[in-house]
N, C-alpha and C positions, 0 to 999 in steps of 0.2 A: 876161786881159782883152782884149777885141775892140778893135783902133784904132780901128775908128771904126762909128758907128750908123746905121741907115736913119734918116731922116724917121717920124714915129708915120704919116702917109698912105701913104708907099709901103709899109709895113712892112705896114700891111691889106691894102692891092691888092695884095701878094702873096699874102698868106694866101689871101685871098677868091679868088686865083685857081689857088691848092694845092687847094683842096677841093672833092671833087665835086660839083657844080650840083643842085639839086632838081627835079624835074620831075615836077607833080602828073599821079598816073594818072589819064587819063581816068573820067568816069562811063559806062562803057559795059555795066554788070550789076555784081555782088558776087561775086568769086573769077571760079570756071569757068561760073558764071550769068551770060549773057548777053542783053540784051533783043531781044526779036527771034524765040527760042528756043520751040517747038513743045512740045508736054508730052512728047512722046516722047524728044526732043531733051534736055530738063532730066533726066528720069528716068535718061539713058545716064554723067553726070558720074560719074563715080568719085568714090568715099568717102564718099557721104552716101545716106540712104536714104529716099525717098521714100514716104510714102503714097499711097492709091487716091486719083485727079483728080478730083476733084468739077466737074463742069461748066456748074452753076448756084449762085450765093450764096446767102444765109438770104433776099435779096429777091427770088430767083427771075430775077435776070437772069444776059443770058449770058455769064457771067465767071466761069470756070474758077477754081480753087484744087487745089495740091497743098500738103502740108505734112510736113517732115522728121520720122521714128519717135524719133533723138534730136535732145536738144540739140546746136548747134555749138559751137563757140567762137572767139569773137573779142579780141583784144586779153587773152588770161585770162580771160574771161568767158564764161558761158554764157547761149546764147540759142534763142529757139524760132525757128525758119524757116521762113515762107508763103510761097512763090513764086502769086502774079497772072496769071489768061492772060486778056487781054481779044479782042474779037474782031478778029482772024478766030485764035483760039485763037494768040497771040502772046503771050510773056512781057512783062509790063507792068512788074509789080512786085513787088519781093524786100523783104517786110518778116522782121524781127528783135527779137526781144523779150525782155527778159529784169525780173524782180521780184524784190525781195527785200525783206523790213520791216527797216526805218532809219529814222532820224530823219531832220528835214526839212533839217540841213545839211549830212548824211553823203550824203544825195540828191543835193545840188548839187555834191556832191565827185566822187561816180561820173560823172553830167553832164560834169563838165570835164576830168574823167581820157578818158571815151570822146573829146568834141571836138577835146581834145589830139591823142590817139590817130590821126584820122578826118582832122584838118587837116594830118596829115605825113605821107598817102600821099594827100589827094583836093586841098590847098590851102585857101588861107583861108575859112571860113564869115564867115555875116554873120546880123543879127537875119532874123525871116522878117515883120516889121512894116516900115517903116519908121518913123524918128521923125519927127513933127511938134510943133510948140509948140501949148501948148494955148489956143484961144481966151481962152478968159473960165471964170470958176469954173460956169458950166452949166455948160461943155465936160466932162462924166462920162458914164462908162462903168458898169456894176455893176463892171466889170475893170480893174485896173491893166495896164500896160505899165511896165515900168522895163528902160531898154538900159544893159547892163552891159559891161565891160573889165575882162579879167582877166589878167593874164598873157599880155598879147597876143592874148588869145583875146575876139571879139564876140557877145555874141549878145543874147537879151531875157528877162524874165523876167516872165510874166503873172501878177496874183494876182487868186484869185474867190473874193469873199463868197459862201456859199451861206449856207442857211437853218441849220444845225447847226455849218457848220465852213469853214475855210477852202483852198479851192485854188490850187497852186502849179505854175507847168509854166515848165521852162527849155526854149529850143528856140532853134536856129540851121540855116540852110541854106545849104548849098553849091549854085551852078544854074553845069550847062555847057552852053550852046545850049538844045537842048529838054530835057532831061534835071537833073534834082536829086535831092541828098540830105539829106534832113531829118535830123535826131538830135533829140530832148528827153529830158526824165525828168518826170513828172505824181507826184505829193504832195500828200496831203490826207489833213485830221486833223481832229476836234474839240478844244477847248480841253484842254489839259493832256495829249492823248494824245501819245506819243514812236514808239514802233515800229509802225510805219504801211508800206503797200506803197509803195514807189521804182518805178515802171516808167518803165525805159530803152528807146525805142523808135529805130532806125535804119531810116530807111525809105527803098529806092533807087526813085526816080520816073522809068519810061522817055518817060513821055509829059507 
């Protein structure tokens, strides 16, 4: 048996100062995708394979796209990859996508498994709404807003009446300086339906 005990307060301040410090990486691209980065430039990354650059969108403006032949993978998951070149043909933006049919609480499980995931290498997310109090019972929307806490994890979760059925989208973001990173997952179903598409969306925003 030990003579004698630390204090319960020093006995943390020690720990807390045994263990390596956390230090969220910067948002400066996703992996070796950097913002900033040229089409030629993104095509040279090692280990991923690019498709031919499209140099105008489906709206005809001039914003480049390239997109990976396979899925990547993140966190164990597999996802599609768009890289963004907006002008003057600069990498803007590195979205991430991945679908699978789930149910609408097995959706908000992947959601918080990925924000998990995303908040212990980029730092804490937050809702991408703000809350306010609502006026008076006018104060409606067709949409809800509800800000949730889970596990120490923040974000919101919006629900939309439609005409047939109802949509659902969790989403939170990370902002450093000019640059953010959104993550959600959107679900929507008609009544009684269960196995419905989950899309998890991770989108890095250089601008």
């Amino acid at each position: 048996m030990p003579r004698f005990a630390l204090p319960l307060g020093v006995a943390a301040y020690l720990l807390a100062a045994a263990l390596p410090s956390f230090a969220a990486q910067p948002l400066l691209g996703w992996n070796s995708y950097k913002f900033g980065m040229l089409p030629a430039e993104a095509r040279a990354v090692p280990g991923i394979v690019l498709g031919d650059y499209s140099a105008r969108d489906l709206q005809d403006r001039d914003v480049g796209a390239m997109s990976a032949q396979q899925p990547v993978r993140m966190n164990g998951t597999a996802f599609s990859l768009d890289l963004i070149f907006e002008p003057p043909k600069s990498l803007s933006k590195i979205n991430l996508a991945n679908q699978v049919r789930t149910t609408q609480p097995a959706c908000e499980t992947r959601f918080i498994g990925m924000l998990s995931f995303l908040e212990k290498t980029y730092g804490g997310f937050a809702p991408i709404n703000p809350q306010r109090p609502k006026k008076d019972d006018r104060d409606q929307l067709p949409s809800t807003v509800e800000w949730k806490s889970q596990a120490g994890l923040r974000y919101q979760l919006t629900t939309v009446p439609l005409a047939n059925e109802t949509g659902h989208v969790w989403a939170a973001r990370k902002t450093d300086g000019k640059h953010s990173l959104d993550v959600s997952a959107t679900w929507s179903a008609k009544d009684g339906d269960t196995g419905i598409t989950c899309l998890i969306n991770v989108d890095f925003n250089g601008k």
